[in-house]
N, C-alpha and C positions, 0 to 999 in steps of 0.2 A: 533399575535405571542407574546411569552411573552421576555422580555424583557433583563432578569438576564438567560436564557440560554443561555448557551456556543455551544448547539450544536441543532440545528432545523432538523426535516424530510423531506425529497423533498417534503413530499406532505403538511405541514406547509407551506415550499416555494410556494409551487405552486398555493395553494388555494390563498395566500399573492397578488402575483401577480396579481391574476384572478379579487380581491378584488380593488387592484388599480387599473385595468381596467375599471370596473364599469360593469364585469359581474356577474349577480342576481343568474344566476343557472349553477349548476354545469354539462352539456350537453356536454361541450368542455374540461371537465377533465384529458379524457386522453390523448387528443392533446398535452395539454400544458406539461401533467407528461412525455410523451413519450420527447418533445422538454427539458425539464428541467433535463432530465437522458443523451441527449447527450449533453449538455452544460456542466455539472460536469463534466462529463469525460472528456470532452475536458480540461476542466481546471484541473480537478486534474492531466492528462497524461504530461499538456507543460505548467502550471505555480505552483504546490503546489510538496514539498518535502514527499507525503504522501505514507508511509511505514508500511504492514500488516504484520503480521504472521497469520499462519493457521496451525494445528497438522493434517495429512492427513495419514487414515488408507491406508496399502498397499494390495492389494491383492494378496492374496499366489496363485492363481492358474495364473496369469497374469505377475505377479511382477513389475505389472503396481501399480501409483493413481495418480486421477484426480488432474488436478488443480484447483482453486478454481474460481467462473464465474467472479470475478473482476480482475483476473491475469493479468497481464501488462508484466513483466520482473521479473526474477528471482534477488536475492541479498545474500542470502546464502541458503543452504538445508542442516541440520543434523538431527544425532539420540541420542537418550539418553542411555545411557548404565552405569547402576547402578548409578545413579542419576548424569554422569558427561556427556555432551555436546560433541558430537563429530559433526567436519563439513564434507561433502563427496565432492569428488573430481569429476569434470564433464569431461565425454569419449566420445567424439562426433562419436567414433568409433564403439559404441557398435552395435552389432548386434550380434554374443554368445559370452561369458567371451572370453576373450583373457589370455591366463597362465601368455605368456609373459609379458604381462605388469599389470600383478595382483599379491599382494604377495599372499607368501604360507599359511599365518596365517591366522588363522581364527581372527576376529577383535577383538572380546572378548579378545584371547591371545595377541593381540599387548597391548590394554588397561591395561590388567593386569603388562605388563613386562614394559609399559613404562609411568615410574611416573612424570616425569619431563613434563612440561609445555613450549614450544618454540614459542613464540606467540600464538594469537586466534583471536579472532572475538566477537564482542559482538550484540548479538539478541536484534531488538529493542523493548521496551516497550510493552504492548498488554494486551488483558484478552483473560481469559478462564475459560469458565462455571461459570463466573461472577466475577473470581478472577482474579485482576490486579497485573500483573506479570509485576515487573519491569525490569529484564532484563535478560538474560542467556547469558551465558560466553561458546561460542564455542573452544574448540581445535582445530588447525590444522587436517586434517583426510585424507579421500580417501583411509582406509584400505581395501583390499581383496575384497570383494564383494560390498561394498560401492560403488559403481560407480552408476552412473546417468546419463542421456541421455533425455532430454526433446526433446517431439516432440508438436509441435504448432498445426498442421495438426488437432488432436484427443487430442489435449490439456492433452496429460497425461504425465509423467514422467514414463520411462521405468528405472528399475534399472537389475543390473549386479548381479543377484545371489539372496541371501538372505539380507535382512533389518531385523536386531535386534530389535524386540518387533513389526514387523509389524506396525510399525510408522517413520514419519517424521517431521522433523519441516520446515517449508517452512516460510523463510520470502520475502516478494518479492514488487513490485511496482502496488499499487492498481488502478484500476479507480474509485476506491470509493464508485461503484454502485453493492450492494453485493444484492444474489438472494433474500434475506427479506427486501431488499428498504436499503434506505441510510440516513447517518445523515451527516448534515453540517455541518462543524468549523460557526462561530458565521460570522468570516471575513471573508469568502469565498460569503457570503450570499447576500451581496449588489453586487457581478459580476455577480451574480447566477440571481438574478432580471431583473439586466439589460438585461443582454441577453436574456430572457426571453421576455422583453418588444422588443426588436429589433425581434427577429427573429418569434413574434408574429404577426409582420406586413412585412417583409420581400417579402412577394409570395401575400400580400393582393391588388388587382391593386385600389385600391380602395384609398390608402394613398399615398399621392404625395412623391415625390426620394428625397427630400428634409426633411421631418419627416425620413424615413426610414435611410438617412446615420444622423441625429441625434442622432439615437439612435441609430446608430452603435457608431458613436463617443463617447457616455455616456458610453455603454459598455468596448470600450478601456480604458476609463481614470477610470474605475472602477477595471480594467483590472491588468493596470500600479498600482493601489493604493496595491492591492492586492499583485505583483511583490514587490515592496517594503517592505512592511509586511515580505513576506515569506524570501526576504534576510535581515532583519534587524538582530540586534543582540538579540538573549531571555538576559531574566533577567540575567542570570547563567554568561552568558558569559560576558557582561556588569560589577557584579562582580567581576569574576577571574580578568577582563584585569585592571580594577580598583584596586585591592589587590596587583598585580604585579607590578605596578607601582607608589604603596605607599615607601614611605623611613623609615627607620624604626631608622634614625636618633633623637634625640632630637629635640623639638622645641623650636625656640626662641622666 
């Protein structure tokens, strides 16, 4: 593996592994990539703060779209409407529009008539079609037909009417393992190992319970090293809390 990347393939990982095992041919490949797709996930779902977006066409005969196959949890869903952000509003009720509880404007007209900004949301980080978009700036929303209703069952998001431009923007909680394989943060990659090597021998009757919780235990404190990382402070914020509490008194 090289060294100055920031971000490794499961299967760099996993050949890695296979490598410090001291196996010659690659026969057990997919054992290990299968064991190494739910180890990520495991880690990215209950120790790493890792947050996707996805742009998800809707279909007009369904008024259904899928979600995307590393979907976890939802964290906001809007649309674009003349290049400004609107966020939608979740109806656990939905089964056909309800008047009652849906305005009469069509969304377009609310956007038009109302100019003022009352809070938002802001969309994390991400690319798309190879352009890295720093961030989009949500409005408040849930106008008219914007309503949504995810169902886990058939993993699609049913929506309430019509979606403007037959798009969404979905940001949501990944497991990291998207259906063209996955890449690794740089730190994620020594818990990613470990466990690897533990649950490589796990079911093996062959290695004594004393190796085997070894490398459970190595796993953990790789585990722990990792927990740490993800709640440290970044650089940025290190900064500000440093700038805040500079004086801007003279020195003596």
């Amino acid at each position: 593996m090289n060294a100055v990347n920031s971000w490794l393939s499961l299967m760099q990982v996993t050949k890695s592994v296979m490598n410090e095992k001291g196996e010659k041919s690659l026969a057990n490949i997919e054992r290990y990539l299968q064991m190494a797709i739910e180890g990520y996930s495991d880690i990215q779902i209950f120790e790493m703060n890792t947050i996707d977006v996805a742009y998800l066409k809707v279909n007009k005969d369904t008024n259904t779209a899928l979600l995307p196959p590393d979907f976890i949890t939802m964290t906001k869903i809007g649309v674009n409407i003349r290049g400004r952000m609107w966020t939608l509003t979740l109806n656990n009720d939905i089964i056909l529009p309800k008047p009652e509880t849906i305005c009469s404007e069509p969304i377009t007209s609310v956007v038009d008539n109302d100019t003022t900004i009352d809070g938002g949301y802001l969309f994390a980080p991400h690319f798309r079609s190879g352009r890295y978009i720093e961030t989009l700036y949500g409005m408040g929303g849930g106008f008219n037909v914007a309503y949504y209703r995810i169902d886990m069952n058939t993993r699609t998001i049913h929506f309430d009417g019509n979606v403007p431009n037959d798009e969404i923007i979905l940001e949501y909680k990944s497991s990291g393992v998207k259906a063209g394989g996955a890449m690794i943060p740089r730190q994620a990659v020594p818990a990613l190992k470990a466990y690897l090597h533990w649950k490589s021998l796990e079911y093996d009757t062959r290695i004594n319970m004393n190796e085997k919780v070894r490398k459970e235990q190595l796993y953990g404190t790789e585990l722990y090293k990792l927990k740490l990382l993800e709640c440290s402070f970044t650089i940025d914020e290190y900064l500000d809390n440093s700038y805040s509490t500079m004086s801007q008194a003279p020195k003596r």
